[in-house]
C-alpha positions in Angstrom: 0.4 8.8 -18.4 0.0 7.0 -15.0 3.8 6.4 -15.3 4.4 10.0 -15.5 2.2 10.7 -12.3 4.1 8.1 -10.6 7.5 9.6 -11.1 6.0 13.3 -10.2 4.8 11.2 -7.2 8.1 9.8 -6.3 9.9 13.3 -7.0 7.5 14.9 -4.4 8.8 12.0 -1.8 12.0 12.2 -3.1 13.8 13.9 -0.1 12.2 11.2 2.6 12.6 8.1 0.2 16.4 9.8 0.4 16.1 10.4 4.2 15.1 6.8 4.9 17.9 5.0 3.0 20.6 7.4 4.5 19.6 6.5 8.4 18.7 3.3 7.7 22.0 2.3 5.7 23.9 4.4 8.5 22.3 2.8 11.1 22.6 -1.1 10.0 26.1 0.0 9.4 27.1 1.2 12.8 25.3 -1.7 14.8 27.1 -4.2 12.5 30.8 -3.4 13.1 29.9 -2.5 16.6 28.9 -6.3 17.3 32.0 -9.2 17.6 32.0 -11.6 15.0 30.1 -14.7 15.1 31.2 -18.5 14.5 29.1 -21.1 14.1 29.6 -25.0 14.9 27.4 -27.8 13.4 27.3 -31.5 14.8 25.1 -33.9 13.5 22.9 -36.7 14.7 20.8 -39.7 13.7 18.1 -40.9 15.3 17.8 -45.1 14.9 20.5 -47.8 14.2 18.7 -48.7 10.5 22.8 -48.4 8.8 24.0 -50.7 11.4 20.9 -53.5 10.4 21.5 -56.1 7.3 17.7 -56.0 6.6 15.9 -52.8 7.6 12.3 -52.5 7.4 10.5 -49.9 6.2 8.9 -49.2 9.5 12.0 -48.2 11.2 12.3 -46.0 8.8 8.9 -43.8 9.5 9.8 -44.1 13.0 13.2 -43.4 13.0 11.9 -39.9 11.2 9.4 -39.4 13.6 11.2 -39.5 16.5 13.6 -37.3 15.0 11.0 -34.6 14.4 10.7 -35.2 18.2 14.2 -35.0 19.4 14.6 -31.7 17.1 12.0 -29.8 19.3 13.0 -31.2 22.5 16.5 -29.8 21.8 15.5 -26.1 22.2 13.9 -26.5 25.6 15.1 -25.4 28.7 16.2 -28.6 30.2 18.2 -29.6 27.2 19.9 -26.3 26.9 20.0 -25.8 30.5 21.7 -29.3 31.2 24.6 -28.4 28.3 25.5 -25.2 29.9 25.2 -26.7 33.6 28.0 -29.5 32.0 30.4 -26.5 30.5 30.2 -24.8 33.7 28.4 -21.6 31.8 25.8 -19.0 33.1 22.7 -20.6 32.7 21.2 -18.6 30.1 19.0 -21.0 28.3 17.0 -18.3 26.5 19.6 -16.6 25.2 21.2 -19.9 23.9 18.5 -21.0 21.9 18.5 -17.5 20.1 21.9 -19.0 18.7 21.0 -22.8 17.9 19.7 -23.2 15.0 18.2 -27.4 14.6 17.3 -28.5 11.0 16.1 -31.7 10.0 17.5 -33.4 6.6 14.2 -33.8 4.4 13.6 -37.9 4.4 16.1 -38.7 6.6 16.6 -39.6 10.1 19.6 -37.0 10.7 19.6 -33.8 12.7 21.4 -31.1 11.8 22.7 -28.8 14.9 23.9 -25.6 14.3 25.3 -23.2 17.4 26.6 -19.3 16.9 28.8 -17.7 19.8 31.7 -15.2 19.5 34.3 -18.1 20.2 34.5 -20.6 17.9 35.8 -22.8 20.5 32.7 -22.6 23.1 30.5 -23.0 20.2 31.9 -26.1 19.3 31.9 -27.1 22.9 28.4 -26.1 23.0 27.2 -28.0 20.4 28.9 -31.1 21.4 27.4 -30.7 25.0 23.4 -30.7 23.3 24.2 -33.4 21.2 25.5 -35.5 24.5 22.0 -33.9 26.4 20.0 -35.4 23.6 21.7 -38.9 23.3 21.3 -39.1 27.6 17.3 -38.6 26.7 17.2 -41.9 24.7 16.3 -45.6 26.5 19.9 -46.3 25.2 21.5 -44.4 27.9 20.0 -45.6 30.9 21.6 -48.4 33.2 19.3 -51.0 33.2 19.6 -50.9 28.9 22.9 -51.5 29.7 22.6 -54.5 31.5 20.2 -55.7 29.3 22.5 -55.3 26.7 25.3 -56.8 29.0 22.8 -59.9 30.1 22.4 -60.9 26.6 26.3 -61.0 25.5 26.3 -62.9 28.5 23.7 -65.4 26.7 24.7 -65.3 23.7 28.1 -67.0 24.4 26.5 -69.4 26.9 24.1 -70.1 23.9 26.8 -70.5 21.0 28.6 -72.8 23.5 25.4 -75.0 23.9 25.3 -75.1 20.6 29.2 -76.9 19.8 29.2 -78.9 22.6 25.6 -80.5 21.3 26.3 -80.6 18.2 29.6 -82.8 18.9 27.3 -85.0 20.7 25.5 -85.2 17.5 28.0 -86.3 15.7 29.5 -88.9 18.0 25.8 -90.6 18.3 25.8 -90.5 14.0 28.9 -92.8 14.5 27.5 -94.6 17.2 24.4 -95.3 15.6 26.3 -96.6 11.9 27.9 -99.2 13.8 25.5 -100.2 15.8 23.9 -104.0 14.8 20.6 -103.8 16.5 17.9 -102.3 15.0 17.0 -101.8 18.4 19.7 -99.4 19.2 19.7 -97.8 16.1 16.0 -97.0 16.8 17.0 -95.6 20.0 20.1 -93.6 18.6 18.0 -91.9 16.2 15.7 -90.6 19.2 18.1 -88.8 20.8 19.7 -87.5 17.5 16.5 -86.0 17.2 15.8 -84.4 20.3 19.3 -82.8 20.2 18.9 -81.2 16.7 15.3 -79.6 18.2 17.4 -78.7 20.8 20.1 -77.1 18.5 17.3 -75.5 16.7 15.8 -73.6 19.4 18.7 -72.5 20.3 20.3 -71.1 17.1 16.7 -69.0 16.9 17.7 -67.6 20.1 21.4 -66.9 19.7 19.9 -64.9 16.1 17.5 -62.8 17.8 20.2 -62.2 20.6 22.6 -61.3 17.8 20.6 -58.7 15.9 19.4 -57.2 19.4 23.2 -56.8 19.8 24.2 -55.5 16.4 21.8 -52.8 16.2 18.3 -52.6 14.5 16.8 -50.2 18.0 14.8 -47.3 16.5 14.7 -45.3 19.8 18.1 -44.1 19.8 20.3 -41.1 18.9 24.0 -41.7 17.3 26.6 -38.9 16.3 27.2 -39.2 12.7 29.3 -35.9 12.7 30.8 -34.1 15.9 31.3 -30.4 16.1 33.9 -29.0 14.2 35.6 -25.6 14.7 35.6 -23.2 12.3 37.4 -20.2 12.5 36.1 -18.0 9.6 33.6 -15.8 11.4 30.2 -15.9 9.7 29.2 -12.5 10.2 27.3 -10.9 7.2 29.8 -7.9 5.9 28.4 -4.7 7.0 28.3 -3.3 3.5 26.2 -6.0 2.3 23.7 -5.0 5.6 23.8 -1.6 4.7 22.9 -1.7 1.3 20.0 -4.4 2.4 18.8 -1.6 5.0 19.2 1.4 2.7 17.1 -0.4 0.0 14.8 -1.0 2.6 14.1 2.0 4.4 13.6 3.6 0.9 11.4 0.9 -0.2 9.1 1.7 3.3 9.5 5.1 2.2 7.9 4.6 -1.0 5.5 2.6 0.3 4.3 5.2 2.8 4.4 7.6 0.4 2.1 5.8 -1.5 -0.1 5.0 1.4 -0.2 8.9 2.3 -0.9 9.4 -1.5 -3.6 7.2 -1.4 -5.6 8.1 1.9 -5.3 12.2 1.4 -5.7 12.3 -2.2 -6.8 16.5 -2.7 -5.8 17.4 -5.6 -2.6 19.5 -5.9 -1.6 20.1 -9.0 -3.7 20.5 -12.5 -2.3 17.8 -14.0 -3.4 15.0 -12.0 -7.0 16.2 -13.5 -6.4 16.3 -16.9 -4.5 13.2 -16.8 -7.1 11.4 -14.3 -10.4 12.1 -15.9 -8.9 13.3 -19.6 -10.7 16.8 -19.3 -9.3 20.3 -20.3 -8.2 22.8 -17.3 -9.7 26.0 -18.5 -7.8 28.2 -16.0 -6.0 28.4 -12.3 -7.4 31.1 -10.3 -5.4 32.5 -7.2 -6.4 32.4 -4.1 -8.0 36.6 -4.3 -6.1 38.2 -0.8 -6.3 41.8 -2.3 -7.0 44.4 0.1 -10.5 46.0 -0.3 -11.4 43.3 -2.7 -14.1 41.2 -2.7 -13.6 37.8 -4.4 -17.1 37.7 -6.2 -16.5 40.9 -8.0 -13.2 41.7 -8.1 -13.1 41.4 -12.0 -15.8 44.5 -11.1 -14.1 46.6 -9.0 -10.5 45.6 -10.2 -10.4 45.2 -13.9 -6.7 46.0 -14.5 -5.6 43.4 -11.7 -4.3 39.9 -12.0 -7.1 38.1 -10.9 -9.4 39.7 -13.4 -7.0 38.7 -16.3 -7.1 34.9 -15.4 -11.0 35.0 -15.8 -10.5 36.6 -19.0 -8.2 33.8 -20.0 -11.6 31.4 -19.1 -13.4 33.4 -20.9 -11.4 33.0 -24.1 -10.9 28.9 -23.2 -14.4 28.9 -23.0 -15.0 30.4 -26.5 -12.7 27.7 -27.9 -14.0 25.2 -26.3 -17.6 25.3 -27.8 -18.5 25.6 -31.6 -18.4 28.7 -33.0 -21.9 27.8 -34.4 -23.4 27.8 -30.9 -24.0 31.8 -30.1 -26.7 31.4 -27.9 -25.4 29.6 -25.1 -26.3 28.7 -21.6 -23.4 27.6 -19.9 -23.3 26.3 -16.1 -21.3 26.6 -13.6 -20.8 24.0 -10.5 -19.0 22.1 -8.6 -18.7 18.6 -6.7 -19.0 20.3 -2.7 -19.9 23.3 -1.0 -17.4 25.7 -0.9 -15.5 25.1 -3.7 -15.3 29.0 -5.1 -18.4 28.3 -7.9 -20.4 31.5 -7.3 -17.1 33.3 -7.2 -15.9 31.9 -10.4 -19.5 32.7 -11.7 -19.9 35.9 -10.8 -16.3 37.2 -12.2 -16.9 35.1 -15.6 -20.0 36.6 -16.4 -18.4 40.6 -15.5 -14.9 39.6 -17.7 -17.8 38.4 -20.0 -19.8 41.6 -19.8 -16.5 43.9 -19.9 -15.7 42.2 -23.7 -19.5 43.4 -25.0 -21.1 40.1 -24.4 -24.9 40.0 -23.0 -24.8 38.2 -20.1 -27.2 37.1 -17.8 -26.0 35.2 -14.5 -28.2 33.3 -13.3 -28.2 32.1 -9.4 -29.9 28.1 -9.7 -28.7 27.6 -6.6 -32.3 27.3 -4.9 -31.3 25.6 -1.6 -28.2 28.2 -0.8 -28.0 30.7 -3.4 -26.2 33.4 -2.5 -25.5 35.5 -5.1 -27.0 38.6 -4.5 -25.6 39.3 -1.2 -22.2 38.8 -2.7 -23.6 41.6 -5.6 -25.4 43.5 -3.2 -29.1 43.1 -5.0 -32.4 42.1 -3.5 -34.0 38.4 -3.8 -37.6 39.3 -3.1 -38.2 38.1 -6.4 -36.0 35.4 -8.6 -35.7 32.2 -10.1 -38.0 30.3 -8.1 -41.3 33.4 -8.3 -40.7 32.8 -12.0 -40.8 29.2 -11.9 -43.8 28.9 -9.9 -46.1 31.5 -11.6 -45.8 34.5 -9.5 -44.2 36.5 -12.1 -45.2 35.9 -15.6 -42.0 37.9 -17.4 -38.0 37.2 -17.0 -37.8 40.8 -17.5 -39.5 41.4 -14.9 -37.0 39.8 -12.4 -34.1 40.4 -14.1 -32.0 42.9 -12.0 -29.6 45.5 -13.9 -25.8 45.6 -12.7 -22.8 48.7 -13.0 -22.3 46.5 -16.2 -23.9 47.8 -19.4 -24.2 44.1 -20.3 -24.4 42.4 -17.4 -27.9 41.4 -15.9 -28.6 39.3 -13.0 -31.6 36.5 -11.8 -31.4 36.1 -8.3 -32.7 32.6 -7.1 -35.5 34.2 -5.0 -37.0 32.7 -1.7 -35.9 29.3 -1.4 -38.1 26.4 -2.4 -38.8 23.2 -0.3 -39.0 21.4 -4.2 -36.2 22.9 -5.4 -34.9 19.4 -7.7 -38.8 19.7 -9.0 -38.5 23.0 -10.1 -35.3 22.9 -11.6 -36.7 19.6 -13.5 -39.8 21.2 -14.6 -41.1 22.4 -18.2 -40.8 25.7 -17.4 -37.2 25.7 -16.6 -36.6 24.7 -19.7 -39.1 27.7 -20.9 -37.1 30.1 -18.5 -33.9 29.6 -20.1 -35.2 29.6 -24.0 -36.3 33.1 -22.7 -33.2 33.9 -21.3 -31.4 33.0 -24.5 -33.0 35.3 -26.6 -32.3 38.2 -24.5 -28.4 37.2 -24.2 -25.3 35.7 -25.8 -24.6 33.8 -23.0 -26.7 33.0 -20.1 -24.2 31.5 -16.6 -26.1 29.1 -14.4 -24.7 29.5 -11.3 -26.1 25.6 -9.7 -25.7 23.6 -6.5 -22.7 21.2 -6.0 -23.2 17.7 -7.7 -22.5 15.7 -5.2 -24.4 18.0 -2.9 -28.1 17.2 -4.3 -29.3 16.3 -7.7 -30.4 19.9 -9.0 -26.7 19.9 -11.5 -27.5 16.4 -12.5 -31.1 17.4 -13.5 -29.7 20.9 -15.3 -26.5 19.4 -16.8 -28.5 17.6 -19.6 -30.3 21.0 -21.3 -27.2 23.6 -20.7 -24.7 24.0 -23.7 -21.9 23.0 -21.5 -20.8 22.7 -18.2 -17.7 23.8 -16.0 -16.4 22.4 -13.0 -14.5 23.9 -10.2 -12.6 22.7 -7.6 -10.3 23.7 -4.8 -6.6 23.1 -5.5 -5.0 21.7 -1.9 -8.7 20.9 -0.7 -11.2 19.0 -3.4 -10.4 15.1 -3.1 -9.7 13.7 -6.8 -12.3 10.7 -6.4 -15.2 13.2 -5.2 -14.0 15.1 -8.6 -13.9 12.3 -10.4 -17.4 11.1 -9.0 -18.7 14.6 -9.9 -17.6 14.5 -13.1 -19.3 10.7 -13.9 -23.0 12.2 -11.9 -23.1 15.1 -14.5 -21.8 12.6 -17.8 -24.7 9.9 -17.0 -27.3 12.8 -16.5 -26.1 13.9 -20.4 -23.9 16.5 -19.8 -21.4 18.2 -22.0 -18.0 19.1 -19.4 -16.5 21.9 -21.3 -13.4 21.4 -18.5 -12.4 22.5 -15.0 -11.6 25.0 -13.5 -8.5 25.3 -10.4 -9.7 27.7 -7.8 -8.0 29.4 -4.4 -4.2 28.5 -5.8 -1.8 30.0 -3.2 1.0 32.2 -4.3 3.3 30.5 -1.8 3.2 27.0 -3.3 3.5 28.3 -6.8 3.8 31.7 -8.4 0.2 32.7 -9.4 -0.8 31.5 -12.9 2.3 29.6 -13.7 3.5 32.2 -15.9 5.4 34.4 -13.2 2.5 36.1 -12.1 0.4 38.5 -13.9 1.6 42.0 -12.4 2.9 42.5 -16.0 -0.8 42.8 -17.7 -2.1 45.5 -14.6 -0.3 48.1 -17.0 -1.9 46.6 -20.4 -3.3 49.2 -22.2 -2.9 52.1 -20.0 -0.2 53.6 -21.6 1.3 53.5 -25.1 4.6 52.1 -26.6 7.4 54.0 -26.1 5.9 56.4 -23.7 8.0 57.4 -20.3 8.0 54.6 -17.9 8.1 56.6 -15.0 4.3 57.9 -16.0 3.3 54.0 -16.4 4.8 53.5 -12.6 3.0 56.5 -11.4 0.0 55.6 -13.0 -0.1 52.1 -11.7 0.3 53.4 -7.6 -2.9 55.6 -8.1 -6.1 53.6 -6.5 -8.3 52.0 -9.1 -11.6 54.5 -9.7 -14.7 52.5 -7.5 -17.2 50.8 -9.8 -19.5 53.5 -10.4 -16.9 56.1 -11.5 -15.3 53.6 -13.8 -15.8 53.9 -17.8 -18.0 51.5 -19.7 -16.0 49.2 -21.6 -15.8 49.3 -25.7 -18.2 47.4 -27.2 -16.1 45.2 -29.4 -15.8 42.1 -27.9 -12.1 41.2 -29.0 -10.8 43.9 -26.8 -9.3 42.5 -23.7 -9.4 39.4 -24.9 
C-alpha cells in the first residue's frame, strides 16, 4: 500500500520531475561543448634523498613524509603560483591557477603528485614544470651558501683521501724500517710513530666517511624530480553526454526530493485514498462542495431532494446501514470531526433529513455545547435544549424536542451554552438523555464538537453506537485526521468511517461517477415515457419545503 501512494505521489510530480531533468540535461549539455577542451600535465616530486642513502633510517622516513605534507600546501599559495607564472612570462593570475592544480600526496610515501589543467597541453606542461622548479628553489638545497658547503667539502674530501695515501705509505716504509732495525731501542721508537700515524689515519678515514655520505645524499630537507611533466594531448574533458545524463538524473532526483519535501510539509489530504490507506478506515461517501443557487448547505437534502447533493447523503445513509449490525436498530450514531469548520453540522443535518425522507425516526441532536449551531442553520429556537435538559430545568425530552417539515425528523437544539460543557456531556444523565432518545427513535445523530477542538467527542465517543468522521478534502491535514482518529479509539470508540466533505467539481467531477445529474430525474417519470416531458419537468423550480409531499413510509424507497 505505501508503495502505491508513493507512485500516485510521483505521478502527481511527474511533469516537474520531467521539467527538471529536461533543463538540467539541456543545460549541462550546452555549457559543456561551449567550453575548450582541457589537458592536464602531471610532474612528480620527492621530498628527501632516502633512495640515494645505503642505510636509511627510519626517521628520515617520517620526516621525509612530513615535510612533504608541508611542501604540498605550500604549493597552492600565492607566492608559489605567482613566482611560476612570473617565470613563464604569464598574467599573474594566481587564483585562477590554483583552481587548475590539483597536488596529491602518494599514501606512505614521500612523493608529490602535481597535476595542472589548461586548454594547451603545452602551457600546462610548462606550468607544471615551473611549480615544481618554485618548490625545489624553497628547499635549503637551493641556496648558495649549501652550495659551497657542498663545494667546501669535495674540496676536503680529496685533501683528506690524499692525507690518508701519502700516510699510510709512510706507514709502510717505517714497518720496513722497523724489521731491520737491531736495536731494541729503535724498534721501540719505530713502533711510536707507527702508532701515532695509524690514529692519525683513523681520524681521518671517520672524517673522509661522514664527508662522503654528506656528499652522496642522506639530506631530508630537500625536493628531487622523480617525474617531469609530460604532454598529453588527449583532452580530458568529460563527454558532454555523460554530463548531461549526470545532470538530468540529478535535477529529477532534486525534483523528487522537493516533491517529497512539499508532500511532507503541506500534507491536506487530497484524495480519499490516502485515508483509507493511511489509517485503514472505510470512506462512507464524498460530498461536493453545495454552490447551488438558493440552497442552503445544511438542508439542501430539505429543500432539494431530487438534486445531486441530496443523493450522495443517501449513499451515506445506505454505507451507514452496512456498516453496523443489522441487530443494532436502536442506534445513536455521532457525528464530528478533528477542527472547526470541517462541514460536521452540514453533514449532520442532511443525514438525518435523507434519513427522515426513507421513514426512519430521527432525532438530530446538536451536542455541540460550546458552538452549536444548529438551529440557526434550521431556523428553530434554542431557548431550551440539550443543556436545560441536562441540568434539570426540564424534566421531559419531549418537551424540548422541536418538530421539523419532516414527518420523522425531530430536532434537540443544544440550548444556552454551558461554562461545564465536558461535565455535562460526561455526566449520568447524558447517558439517561440518550436511552430516552432511543426509545423514541431508530436513530438518534449527535451532532458533537471537533476532537481535537476540546474533549466533549472523546467523552461521547465511548457510549454512541458508532462514530463518523468528516473532513475537508484540499483543507484537513492527514496527521490532525489521523490524531483525531487515535483521541476518539483510546476514548473506546467505534469509527464507522469518514466522510469527504466540500470536493470541488473543478478538480474532479463530483462523486467520481460523472456526476449525479442523471438521478435528479429518478423516479419522476416512468420508463418509456416521452423524454421531452422528463426535460420539461426537470427545468420547473423544485416546490419550497412546505408545499413538498411527505415521503412514503417504506424505508427502501430512495435508497
Amino acid at each position: 500500500m505505501e508503495l502505491k501512494r508513493y507512485w500516485r505521489l510521483l505521478s502527481k510530480w511527474l511533469w516537474l520531475i520531467v521539467l527538471a531533468a529536461v533543463v538540467a540535461g539541456a543545460t549541462s549539455y550546452l555549457t559543456v561543448r561551449a567550453q575548450p577542451p582541457t589537458y592536464s600535465s602531471r610532474t612528480t616530486l620527492m621530498v628527501g634523498s632516502t633512495l640515494q642513502s645505503t642505510n636509511p633510517k627510519s626517521t628520515e622516513y617520517y620526516l621525509g613524509e612530513q615535510l612533504a605534507v608541508t611542501y604540498a600546501e605550500l604549493i597552492k599559495r600565492e607566492p608559489v603560483l605567482t613566482a611560476a607564472l612570473d617565470s613563464l612570462g604569464l598574467p599573474p593570475d594566481w587564483e585562477g591557477l590554483s583552481k587548475r592544480v590539483t597536488v596529491k600526496l602518494i599514501p606512505s610515501t614521500q612523493l608529490i603528485e602535481l597535476s595542472v589543467l589548461d586548454t594547451s597541453p603545452y602551457r600546462a606542461a610548462a606550468i607544471a614544470d615551473a611549480i615544481a622548479q618554485q618548490v625545489i628553489a624553497l628547499t635549503p638545497e637551493a641556496e648558495a651558501s649549501v652550495s659551497a658547503e657542498r663545494a667546501f667539502a669535495s674540496e676536503q674530501l680529496a685533501d683528506i683521501e690524499t692525507k690518508i695515501d701519502s700516510t699510510q705509505d709512510e706507514v709502510v716504509r717505517l714497518k720496513q724500517e722497523r724489521d731491520a732495525a737491531m736495536s731494541a731501542r729503535r724498534i721501540a721508537d719505530l713502533n711510536s710513530q707507527i702508532n701515532a700515524l695509524e690514529l692519525k689515519i683513523t681520524g681521518w678515514q671517520s672524517t673522509y666517511s661522514s664527508l662522503l655520505t654528506y656528499l652522496k645524499g642522506g639530506d631530508i630537507n630537500v625536493i628531487r624530480v622523480v617525474e617531469e611533466a609530460n604532454i598529453r594531448t588527449t583532452p580530458v574533458s568529460t563527454s558532454p553526454f555523460s554530463v548531461m545524463a549526470l545532470a538530468a538524473a540529478s535535477g529529477a532526483a532534486l525534483a523528487v526530493a522537493a516533491a517529497l519535501l512539499v508532500e511532507y510539509l503541506e500534507d491536506t489530504i487530497k484524495d480519499q485514498k490516502e485515508v483509507e490507506e493511511r489509517l485503514g478506515l472505510p470512506t462512507l461517501a464524498v460530498i461536493g462542495n453545495i454552490v447551488e443557487a438558493n440552497a442552503s448547505p445544511s438542508t439542501v437534502s430539505t429543500t432539494h431532494p431530487r438534486s445531486a447533493y441530496a443523493e450522495v447523503y443517501r449513499m451515506l445513509r445506505t454505507s451507514l446501514r452496512f456498516a453496523l449490525p443489522a441487530a443494532k436498530h436502536k442506534r445513536v450514531i455521532m457525528v464530528t470531526s478533528a477542527s472547526p469548520g470541517e462541514g460536521k453540522t452540514t453533514t449532520s443535518c442532511n443525514l438525518a433529513a435523507v434519513m427522515a425522507q426513507a421513514g426512519e425516526k430521527v432525532i438530530l441532536v446538536d451536542a455541540d455545547l460550546r458552538r452549536g449551531s444548529m438551529h440557526t442553520a434550521m431556523g428553530l429556537d434554542n431557548a431550551q435544549g440539550l443543556t436545560t435538559l441536562l441540568i434539570g430545568d426540564v424534566d421531559s425530552v419531549d418537551d424540548v424536542l422541536q418538530p421539523t417539515s419532516l414527518d420523522y425528523l425531530k430536532v434537540l437544539t443544544c440550548g444556552p451554552f454551558p461554562p461545564n460543557a465536558a461535565e455535562l456531556l460526561g455526566s449520568p444523565r447524558m447517558l439517561e438523555v440518550l436511552a430516552e432518545l432511543s426509545e423514541r427513535a431508530d436513530t438518534v445523530l449527535l451532532d458533537s464538537a471537533p476532537l481535537l477542538a476540546v474533549t466533549d467527542a472523546a467523552v461521547l465517543a465511548g457510549e454512541v453506537t458508532g462514530t463518523v468522521i468528516v473532513y475537508e478534502l484540499g483543507r484537513t491535514r492527514l496527521s490532525a485526521l489521523t490524531e483525531a482518529v487515535d483521541v476518539a479509539r483510546k476514548a473506546g470508540g467505534n469509527i464507522l468511517g469518514v466522510v469527504g466533505n466540500r470536493l470541488r467539481v473543478a478538480r474532479r467531477r463530483y462523486g467520481g461517477y460523472g456526476g449525479y445529474g442523471g438521478y435528479g430525474e429518478y423516479g419522476s417519470y416512468r420508463y418509456g415515457e416521452d423524454k421531452k416531458r422528463s426535460k420539461r419537468k426537470s427545468r420547473k423550480k423544485p416546490p419550497a419545503a412546505d408545499q413538498q409531499p411527505n415521503p412514503p413510509a417504506d424505508p427502501t424507497d430512495l435508497m
